[in-house]
C-alpha positions as CSV (number, residue, x, y, z in Angstrom):
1,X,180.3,125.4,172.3
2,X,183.8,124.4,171.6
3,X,185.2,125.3,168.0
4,X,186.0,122.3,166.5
5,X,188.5,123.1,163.3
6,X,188.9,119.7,161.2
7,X,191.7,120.9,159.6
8,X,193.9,121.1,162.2
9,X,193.0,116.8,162.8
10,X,196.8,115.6,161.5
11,X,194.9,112.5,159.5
12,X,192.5,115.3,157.8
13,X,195.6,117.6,157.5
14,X,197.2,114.4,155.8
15,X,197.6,114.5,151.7
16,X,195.2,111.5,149.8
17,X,197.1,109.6,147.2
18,X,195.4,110.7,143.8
19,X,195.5,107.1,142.7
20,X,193.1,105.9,145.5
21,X,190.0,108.3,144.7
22,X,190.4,107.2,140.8
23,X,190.3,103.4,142.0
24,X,187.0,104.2,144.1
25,X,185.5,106.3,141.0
26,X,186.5,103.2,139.2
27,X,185.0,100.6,141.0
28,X,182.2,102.9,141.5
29,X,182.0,102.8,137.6
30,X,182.1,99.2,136.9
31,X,179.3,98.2,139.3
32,X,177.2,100.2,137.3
33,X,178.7,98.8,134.1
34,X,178.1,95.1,135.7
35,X,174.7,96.2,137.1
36,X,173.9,97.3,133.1
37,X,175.1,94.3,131.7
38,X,173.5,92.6,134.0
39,X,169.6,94.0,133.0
40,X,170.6,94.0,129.7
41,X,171.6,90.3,129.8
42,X,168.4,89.8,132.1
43,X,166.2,91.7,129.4
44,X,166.9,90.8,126.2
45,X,170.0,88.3,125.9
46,X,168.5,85.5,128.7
47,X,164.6,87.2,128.3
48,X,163.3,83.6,127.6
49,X,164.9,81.3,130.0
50,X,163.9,83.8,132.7
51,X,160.6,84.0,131.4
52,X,160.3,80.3,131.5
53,X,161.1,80.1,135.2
54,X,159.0,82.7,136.2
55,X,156.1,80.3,134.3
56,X,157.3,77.2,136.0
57,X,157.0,79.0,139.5
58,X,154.1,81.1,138.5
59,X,152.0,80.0,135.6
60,X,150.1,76.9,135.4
61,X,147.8,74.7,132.9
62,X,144.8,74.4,134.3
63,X,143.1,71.1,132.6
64,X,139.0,71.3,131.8
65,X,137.9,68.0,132.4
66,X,135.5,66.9,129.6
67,X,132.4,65.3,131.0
68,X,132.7,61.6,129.9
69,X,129.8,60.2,127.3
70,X,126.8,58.4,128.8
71,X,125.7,54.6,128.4
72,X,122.2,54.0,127.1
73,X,120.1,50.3,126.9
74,X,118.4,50.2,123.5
75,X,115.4,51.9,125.2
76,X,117.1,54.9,125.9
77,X,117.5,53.8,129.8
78,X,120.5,55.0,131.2
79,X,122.8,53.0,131.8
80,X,126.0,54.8,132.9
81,X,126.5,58.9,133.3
82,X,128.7,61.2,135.1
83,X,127.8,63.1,137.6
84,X,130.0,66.4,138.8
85,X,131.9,65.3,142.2
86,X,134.7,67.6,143.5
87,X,138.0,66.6,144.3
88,X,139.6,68.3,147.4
89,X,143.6,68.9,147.6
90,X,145.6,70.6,149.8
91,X,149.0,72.6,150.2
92,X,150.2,71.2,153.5
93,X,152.3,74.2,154.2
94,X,149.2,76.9,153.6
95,X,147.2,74.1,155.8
96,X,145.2,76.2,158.7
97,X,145.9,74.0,161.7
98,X,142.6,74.9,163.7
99,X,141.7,71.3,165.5
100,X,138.0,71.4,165.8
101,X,138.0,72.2,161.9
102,X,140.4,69.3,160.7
103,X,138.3,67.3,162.7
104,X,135.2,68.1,161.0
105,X,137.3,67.6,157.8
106,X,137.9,64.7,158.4
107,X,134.7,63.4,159.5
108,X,133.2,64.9,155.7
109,X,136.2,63.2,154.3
110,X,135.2,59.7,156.3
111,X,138.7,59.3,157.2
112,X,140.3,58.7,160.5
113,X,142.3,62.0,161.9
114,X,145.7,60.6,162.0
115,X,145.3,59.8,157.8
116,X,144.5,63.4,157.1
117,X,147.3,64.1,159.3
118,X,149.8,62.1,157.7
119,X,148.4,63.3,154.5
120,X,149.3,66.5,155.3
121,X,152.5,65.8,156.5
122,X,153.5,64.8,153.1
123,X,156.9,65.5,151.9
124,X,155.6,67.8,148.8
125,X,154.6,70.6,150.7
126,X,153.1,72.4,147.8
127,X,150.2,69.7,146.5
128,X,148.4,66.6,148.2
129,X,145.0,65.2,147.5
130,X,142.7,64.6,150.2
131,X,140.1,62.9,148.5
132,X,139.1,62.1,145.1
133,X,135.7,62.7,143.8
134,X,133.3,63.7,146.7
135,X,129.8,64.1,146.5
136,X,128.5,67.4,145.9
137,X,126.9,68.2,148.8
138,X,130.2,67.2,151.4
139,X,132.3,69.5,149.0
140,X,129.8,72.5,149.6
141,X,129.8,71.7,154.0
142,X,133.9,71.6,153.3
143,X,133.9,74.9,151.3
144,X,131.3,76.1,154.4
145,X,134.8,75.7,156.5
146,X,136.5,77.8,154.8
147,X,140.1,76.4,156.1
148,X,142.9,78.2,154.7
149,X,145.2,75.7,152.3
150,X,142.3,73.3,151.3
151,X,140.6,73.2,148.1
152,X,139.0,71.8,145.4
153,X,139.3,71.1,141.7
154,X,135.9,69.6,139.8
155,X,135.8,66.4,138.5
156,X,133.4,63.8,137.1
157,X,132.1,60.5,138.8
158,X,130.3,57.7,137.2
159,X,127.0,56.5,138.5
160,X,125.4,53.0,137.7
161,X,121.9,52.7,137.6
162,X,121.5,49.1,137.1
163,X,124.2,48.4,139.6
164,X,125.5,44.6,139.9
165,X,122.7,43.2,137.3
166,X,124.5,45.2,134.4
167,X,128.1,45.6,136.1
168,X,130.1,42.4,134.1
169,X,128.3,44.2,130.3
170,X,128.5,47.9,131.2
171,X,132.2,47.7,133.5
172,X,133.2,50.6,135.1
173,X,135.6,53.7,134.8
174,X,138.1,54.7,137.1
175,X,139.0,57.8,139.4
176,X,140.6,59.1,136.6
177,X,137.7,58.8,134.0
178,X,139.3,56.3,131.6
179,X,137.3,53.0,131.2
180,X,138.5,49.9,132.7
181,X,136.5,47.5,132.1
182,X,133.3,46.4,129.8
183,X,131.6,48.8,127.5
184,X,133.5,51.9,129.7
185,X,136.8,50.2,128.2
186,X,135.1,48.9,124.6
187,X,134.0,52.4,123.9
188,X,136.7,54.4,125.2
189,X,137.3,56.7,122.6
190,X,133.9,57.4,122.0
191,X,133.0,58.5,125.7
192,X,136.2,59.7,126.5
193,X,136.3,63.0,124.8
194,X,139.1,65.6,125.2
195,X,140.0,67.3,128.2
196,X,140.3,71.4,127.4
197,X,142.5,73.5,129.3
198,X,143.3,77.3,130.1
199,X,146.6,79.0,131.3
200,X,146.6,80.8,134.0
201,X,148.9,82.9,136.7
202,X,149.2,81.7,140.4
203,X,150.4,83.5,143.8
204,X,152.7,81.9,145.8
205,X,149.0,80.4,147.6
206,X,147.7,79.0,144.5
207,X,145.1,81.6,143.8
208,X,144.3,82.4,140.0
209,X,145.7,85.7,139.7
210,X,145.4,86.2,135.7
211,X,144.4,84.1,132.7
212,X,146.7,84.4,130.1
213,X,146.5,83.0,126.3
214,X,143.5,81.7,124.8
215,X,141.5,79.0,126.3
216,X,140.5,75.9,124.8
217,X,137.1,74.6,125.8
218,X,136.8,70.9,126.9
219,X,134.4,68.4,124.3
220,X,132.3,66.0,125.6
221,X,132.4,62.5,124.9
222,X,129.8,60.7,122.7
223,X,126.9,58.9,124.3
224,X,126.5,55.1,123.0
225,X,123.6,53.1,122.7
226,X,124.3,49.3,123.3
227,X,121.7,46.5,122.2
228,X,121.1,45.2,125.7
229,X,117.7,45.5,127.5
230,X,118.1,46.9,131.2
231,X,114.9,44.5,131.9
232,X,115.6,42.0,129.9
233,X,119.1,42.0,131.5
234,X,117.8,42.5,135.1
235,X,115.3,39.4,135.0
236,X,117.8,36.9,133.4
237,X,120.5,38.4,136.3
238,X,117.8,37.7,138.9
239,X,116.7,34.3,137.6
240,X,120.7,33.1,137.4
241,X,121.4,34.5,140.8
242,X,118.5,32.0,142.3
243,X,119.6,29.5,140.3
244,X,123.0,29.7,141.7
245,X,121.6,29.9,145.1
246,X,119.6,27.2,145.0
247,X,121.8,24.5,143.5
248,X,124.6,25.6,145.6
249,X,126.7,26.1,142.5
250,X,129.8,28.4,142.4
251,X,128.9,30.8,139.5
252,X,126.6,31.2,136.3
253,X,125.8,32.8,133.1
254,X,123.1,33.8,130.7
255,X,123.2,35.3,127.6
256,X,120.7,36.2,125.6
257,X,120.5,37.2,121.7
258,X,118.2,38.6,119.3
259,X,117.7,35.6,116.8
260,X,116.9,37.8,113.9
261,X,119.6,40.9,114.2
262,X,122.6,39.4,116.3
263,X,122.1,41.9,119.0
264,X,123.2,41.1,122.3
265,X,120.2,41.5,124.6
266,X,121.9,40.2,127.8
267,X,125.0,39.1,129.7
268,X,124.4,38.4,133.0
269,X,126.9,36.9,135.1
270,X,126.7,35.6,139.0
271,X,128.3,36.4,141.4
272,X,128.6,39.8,140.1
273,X,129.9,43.0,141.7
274,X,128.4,47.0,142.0
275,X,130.1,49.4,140.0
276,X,129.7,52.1,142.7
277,X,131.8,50.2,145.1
278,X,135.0,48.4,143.8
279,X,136.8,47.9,146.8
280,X,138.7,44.9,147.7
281,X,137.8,43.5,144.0
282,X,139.8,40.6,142.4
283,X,140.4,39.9,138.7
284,X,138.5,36.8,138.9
285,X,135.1,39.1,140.4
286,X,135.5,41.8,137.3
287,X,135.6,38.7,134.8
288,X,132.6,38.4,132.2
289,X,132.9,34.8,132.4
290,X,130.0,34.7,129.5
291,X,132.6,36.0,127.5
292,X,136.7,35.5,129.0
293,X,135.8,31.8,130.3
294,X,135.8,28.4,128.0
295,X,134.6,25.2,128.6
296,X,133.8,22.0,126.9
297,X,130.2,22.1,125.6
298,X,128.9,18.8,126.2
299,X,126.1,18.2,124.4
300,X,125.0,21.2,123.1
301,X,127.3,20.3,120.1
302,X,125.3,17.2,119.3
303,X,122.7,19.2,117.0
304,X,125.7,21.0,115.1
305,X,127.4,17.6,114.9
306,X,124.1,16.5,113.3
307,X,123.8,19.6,110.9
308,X,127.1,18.7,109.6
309,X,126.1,15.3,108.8
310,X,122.7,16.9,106.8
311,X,124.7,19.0,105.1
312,X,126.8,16.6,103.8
313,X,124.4,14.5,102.3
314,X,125.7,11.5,104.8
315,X,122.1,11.5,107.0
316,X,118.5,12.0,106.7
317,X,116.3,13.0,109.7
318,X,115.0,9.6,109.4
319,X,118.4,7.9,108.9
320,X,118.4,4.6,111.5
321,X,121.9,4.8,114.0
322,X,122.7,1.7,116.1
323,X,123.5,2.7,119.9
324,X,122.9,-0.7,121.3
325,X,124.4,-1.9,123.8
326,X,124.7,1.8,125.1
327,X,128.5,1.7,124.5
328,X,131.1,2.1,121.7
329,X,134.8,1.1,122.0
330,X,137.3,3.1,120.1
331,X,141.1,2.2,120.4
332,X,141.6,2.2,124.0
333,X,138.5,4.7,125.3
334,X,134.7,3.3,125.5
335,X,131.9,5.8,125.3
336,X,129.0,5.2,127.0
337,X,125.4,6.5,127.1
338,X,123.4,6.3,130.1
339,X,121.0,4.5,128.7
340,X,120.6,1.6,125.8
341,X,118.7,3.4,123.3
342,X,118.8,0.3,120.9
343,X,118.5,2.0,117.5
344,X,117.2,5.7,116.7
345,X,116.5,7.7,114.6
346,X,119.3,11.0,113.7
347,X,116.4,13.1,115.0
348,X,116.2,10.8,118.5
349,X,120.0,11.1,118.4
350,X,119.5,14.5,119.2
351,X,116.0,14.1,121.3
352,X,117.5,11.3,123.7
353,X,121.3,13.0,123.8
354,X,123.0,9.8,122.7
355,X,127.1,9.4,122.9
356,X,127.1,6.9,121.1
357,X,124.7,8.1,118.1
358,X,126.7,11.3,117.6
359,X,129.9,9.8,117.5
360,X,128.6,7.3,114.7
361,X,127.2,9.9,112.8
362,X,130.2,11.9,113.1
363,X,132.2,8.8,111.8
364,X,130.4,9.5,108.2
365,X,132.1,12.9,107.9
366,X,136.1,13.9,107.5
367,X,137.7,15.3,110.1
368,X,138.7,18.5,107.7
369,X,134.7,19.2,106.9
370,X,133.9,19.5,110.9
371,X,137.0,21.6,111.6
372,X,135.5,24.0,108.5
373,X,132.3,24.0,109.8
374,X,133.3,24.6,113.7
375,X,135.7,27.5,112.0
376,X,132.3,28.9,110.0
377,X,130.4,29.2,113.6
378,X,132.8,30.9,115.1
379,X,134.9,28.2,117.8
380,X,138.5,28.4,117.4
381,X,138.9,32.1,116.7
382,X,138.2,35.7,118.6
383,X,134.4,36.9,118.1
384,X,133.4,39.6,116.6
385,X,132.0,41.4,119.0
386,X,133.8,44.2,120.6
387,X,134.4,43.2,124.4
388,X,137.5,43.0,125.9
389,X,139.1,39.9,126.9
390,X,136.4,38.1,124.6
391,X,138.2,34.5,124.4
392,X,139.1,32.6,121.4
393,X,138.2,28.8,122.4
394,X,140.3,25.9,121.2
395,X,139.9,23.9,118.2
396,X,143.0,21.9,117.3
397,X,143.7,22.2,113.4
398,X,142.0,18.7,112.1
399,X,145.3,17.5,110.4
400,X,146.2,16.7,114.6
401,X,143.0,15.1,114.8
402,X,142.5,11.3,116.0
403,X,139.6,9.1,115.4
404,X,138.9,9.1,119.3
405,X,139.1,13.2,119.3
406,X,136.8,13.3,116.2
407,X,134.4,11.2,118.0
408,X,134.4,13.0,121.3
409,X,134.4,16.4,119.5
410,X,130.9,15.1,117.7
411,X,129.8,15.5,121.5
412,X,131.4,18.4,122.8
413,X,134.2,17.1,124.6
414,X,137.8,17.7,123.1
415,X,137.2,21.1,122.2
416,X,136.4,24.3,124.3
417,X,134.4,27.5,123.6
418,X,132.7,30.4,126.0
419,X,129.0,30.5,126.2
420,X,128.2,33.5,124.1
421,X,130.5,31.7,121.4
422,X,127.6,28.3,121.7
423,X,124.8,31.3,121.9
424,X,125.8,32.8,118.8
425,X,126.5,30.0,117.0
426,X,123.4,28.9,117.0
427,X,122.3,31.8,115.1
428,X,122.7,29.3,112.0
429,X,119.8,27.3,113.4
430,X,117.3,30.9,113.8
431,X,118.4,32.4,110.8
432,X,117.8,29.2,108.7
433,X,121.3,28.5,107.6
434,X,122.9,31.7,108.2
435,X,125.5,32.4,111.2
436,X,125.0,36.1,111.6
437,X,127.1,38.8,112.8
438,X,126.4,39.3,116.8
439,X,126.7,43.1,117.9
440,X,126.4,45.1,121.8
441,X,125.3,48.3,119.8
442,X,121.6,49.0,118.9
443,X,121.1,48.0,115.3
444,X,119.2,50.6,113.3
445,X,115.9,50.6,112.7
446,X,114.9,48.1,109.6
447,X,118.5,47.1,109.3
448,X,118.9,44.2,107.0
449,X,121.1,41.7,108.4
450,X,123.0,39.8,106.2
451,X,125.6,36.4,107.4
452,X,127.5,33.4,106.2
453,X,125.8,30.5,104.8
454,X,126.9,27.4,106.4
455,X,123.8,25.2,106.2
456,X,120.9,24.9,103.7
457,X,117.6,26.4,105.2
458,X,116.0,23.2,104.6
459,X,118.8,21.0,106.6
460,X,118.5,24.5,109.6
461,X,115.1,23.7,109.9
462,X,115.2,20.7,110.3
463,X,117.4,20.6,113.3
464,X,115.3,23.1,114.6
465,X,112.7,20.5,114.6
466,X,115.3,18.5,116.6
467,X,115.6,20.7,119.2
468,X,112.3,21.0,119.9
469,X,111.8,17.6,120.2
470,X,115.0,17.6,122.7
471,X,112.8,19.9,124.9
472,X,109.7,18.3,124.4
473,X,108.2,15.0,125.7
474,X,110.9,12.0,125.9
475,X,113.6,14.9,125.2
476,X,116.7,16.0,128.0
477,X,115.0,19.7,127.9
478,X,111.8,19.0,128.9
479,X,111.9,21.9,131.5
480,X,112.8,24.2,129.4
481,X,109.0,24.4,127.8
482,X,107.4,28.1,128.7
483,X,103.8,29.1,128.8
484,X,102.6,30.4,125.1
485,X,105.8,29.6,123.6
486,X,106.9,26.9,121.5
487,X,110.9,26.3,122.1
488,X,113.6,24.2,121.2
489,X,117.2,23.5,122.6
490,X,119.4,21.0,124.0
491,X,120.8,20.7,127.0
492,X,124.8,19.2,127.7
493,X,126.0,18.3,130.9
494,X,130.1,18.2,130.5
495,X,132.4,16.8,133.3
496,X,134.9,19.4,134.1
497,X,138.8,18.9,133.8
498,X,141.0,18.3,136.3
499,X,144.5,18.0,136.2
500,X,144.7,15.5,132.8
501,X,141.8,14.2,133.0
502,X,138.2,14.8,134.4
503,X,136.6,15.0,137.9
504,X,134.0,12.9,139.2
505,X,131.6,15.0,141.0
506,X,132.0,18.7,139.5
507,X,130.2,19.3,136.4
508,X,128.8,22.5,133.8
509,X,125.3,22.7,133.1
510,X,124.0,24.6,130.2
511,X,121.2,24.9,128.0
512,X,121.4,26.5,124.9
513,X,117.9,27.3,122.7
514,X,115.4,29.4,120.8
515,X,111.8,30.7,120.8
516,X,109.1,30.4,119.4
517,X,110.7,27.5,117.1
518,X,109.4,27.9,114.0
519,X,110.1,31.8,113.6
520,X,112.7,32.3,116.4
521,X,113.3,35.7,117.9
522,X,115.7,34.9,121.0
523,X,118.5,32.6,121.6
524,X,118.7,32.2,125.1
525,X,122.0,30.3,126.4
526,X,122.4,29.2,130.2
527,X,125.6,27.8,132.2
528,X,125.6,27.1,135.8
529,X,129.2,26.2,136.9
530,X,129.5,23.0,139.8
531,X,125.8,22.2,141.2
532,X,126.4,20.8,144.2
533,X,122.9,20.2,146.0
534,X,122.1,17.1,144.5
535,X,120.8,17.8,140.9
536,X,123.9,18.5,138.3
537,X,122.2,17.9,134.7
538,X,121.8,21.0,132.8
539,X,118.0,19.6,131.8
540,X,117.6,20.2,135.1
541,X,119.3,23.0,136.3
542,X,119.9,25.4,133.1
543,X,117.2,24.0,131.5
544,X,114.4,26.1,133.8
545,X,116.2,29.2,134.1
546,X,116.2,29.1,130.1
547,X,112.2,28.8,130.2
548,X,111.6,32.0,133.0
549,X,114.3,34.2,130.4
550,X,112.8,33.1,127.3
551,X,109.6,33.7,128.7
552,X,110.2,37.2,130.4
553,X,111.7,38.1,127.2
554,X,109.4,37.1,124.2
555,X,107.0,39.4,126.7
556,X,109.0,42.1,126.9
557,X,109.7,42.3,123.0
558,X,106.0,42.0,122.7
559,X,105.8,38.8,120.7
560,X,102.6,37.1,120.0
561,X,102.2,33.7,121.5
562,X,102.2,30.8,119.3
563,X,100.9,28.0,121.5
564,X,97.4,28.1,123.1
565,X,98.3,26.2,126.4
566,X,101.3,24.8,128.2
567,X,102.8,22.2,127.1
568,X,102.5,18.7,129.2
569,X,106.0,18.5,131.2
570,X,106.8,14.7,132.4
571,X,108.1,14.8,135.7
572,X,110.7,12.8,135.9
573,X,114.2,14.3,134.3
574,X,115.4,12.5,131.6
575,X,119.2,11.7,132.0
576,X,122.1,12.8,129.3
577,X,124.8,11.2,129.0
578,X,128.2,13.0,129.4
């Protein structure tokens, strides 16, 4: 081999400028000052913000959903519970794209393949829900696919028994657990609970790779006990829903009370809804119209009209009213009965549903004494009772009041309330004299229930005598008599509004009562919105779905009977006027 000598290469040969290898040496030297100021900063001076971004990209908050309290009937039935159901989620980007198993994905996930397609197309390619709250069983067969990218987080779902008998009292929660409507959105803080949570490290795939801090455990909400009766509430749903059906009417109610307590045994509505499935819903479907909904009474004011009237000292039972000729002008406006009664008695003023007695009875008080008294039973102002969307009614302040609107108030036109407001007002009549509290939780055991005096237990007693002539023979209620039971209540048939004034062939039928009369135990209202098959009088379409409730009821609460036989019903209906 050749001998190569370097130094005899002229550039080798050639003298270095001393300055140049110093310059190297010194860049050489701050690099390693910069690359030490550099960790230093990294370690201690900026420690914390770097350690914050390494927690945004790695570490997460992983939330421990709390399992949301369960709904009980006073019987201990449930009502509404949760039920674990897996959500599945996806990271689009980690997504295996095998074709045979997004199809059977999709098929578990009933959804078409081009939305799981265009859900994993999404623009976040780092999270994307596939499907909220499966059932168990589908999450295990999707697990059983094991596709890389998908996966699941657990969650709660609610589950309704009683489906659409109880949906309008119990309401619902949504995808999120948080009550939306009914006793899910009444008792939200009590179910509710509070979520826990537990922080944790994730790769770059969204595995747990390390838990880190302490975890806090998730509490469970509180289970609540409402006062209704799943059976109770389930025959008086069933009985409105043929009731509807049959009188081709456009909705109903019923709502039914415990006389003595004030506890809200049922509130069924119709048409109603199931819980389980809410799609394509509108407001007007989720309404409890028992509660949100007002109309003018009718004639189910007549015996408070009368009570006022008692109480006053202005009337006896026996007291003798004119009606005849059947009609009564009053400035411009004449109110008619349907019938020429001649002259009656206060007590057949209520029995016969006269116009024209009521409104000369409810000449003999001031107009500032029945505003006091409607105020004392509850119309004009938000019940107690904890419901949402539980409407106020309308009563005018009586210093706006003219003679014709004291008059038609004294028969429940002029002033509007909801049906659990007429149902609970007549508490004053069952708890002789008292208007007691009304309540959708259990009451305890023995509880002593306590309530505002607004009538005299001798003047409440006697109007309870009214109203069972009212549903007795010659009365407007006639069909509301029951098999074992004596009752009493008064029926009101109330032309509904239209524009400024009233239509003529849509009406409200109700029939608000008690049972057994002389000790009553249940209040059972009824209100049947626009019959339309040829019978529109509440006597005779509220009137017997009041008499299967009561009946079904007084059963179930295992009262005694206090009548040997059925009472004699005359067939034909007996009109009331309007």
């Amino acid at each position: 081999m050749r001998d190569i000598r370097y130094t005899s290469s002229p550039l080798l040969a050639s003298k270095t400028p001393v300055w140049r290898s110093k310059f190297i040496v010194a860049m050489l030297a701050l690099a390693f000052i910069v690359l030490v100021g550099r960790a230093a900063y990294v370690q201690v001076i900026g420690n914390a913000f770097f350690q914050r971004q390494g927690e945004v990209r790695f570490a997460r908050t992983l939330e421990m959903p709390a399992s949301r309290g369960r709904i009980f009937d006073r019987n201990g039935l449930l009502l509404a519970s949760s039920v674990v159901a897996p959500s599945i989620w996806a990271i689009p980007d980690d997504v295996e794209r095998h074709p045979a198993k997004l199809q059977q994905l999709a098929k578990l996930l009933g959804m078409p393949m081009s939305e799981l397609n265009k859900k994993l197309s999404d623009e976040d390619k780092t999270f994307v829900w596939l499907k909220r709250q499966v059932d168990e069983p589908v999450a295990k067969q999707i697990a059983e696919l094991k596709i890389a990218g998908v996966h699941q987080r657990k969650e709660y779902k609610r589950k309704y028994p009683e489906g659409e008998a109880a949906a309008h009292v119990v309401g619902f929660a949504n995808v999120e657990n948080k009550g939306q409507e009914g006793a899910e959105l009444s008792f939200e803080k009590q179910l509710a609970g509070k979520a826990g949570s537990r922080r944790v490290i994730k790769d770059r795939l969204g595995r747990v790779v390390e838990a880190v801090g302490d975890e806090v455990p998730p509490v469970d909400g509180q289970d609540v006990q409402l006062s209704i009766d799943s059976k109770v509430q389930f025959f008086a749903y069933q009985k409105l829903r043929d009731a509807v059906a049959e009188h081709k009417a456009k909705s109903g109610s019923v709502v039914v009370l415990d006389a003595q307590t004030g506890e809200v045994l049922a509130l069924a509505n119709y048409p109603s809804y199931s819980p389980d499935n809410r799609r394509s819903l509108s407001g007007a479907q989720l309404r409890n119209i028992a509660l949100t909904d007002t109309f003018e009474p009718g004639s189910t004011m007549k015996p408070i009209t009368v009570a006022m009237a008692l109480e006053a000292g202005k009337v006896t039972p026996q007291t003798q009213i004119p009606t005849a000729p059947g009609s009564y002008k009053l400035d411009k406006f004449t109110i008619r009965d349907t019938h020429n009664y001649g002259t009656l008695t206060v007590e057949g003023v209520v029995q016969k549903s006269s116009n024209v007695g009521s409104l000369k009875i409810a000449q003999r008080l001031t107009a500032q004494q029945m505003w006091e008294t409607y105020a004392a039973l509850g119309y004009g102002r938000k019940p107690d009772l904890t419901f949402p969307g539980a409407a106020i009614g309308r009563v005018r302040h009586w210093k706006s009041w003219r003679p014709v609107e004291q008059a038609t108030m004294a028969y429940g036109y002029g002033l509007s309330a909801s049906l659990f407001q007429m149902a609970h007002s007549y508490t004053a009549f069952s708890h002789d004299g008292r208007v007691i509290p009304a309540t959708l939780v259990k009451a305890p055991e023995g509880a002593v229930v306590d309530g505002l005096r607004v009538f005299s237990e001798k003047n409440a007693r006697a109007v309870r005598k009214m109203l069972e002539m009212a549903a007795g023979p010659g009365g407007t209620g006639q069909r509301a008599q029951t098999v074992g039971y004596s009752v009493g209540g008064k029926s009101g048939t109330a032309r509904k509004q239209q524009g400024k004034g009233y239509a003529s062939n849509k009406y409200r039928a109700w029939f608000t009562g008690m049972a057994p009369i002389d000790k009553p135990r249940v209040i059972v209202a009824v209100m049947v919105d626009e019959p339309s098959n040829g019978v529109y009088y509440g006597g005779a379409v509220a009137a017997p779905v009041f008499s299967e409730v009561v009946q079904q009821t007084l059963r179930i609460m295992g009262v005694q009977p206090d009548m040997a036989v059925k009472p004699a019903i005359v067939a034909q209906q007996v009109e009331e006027s309007f």
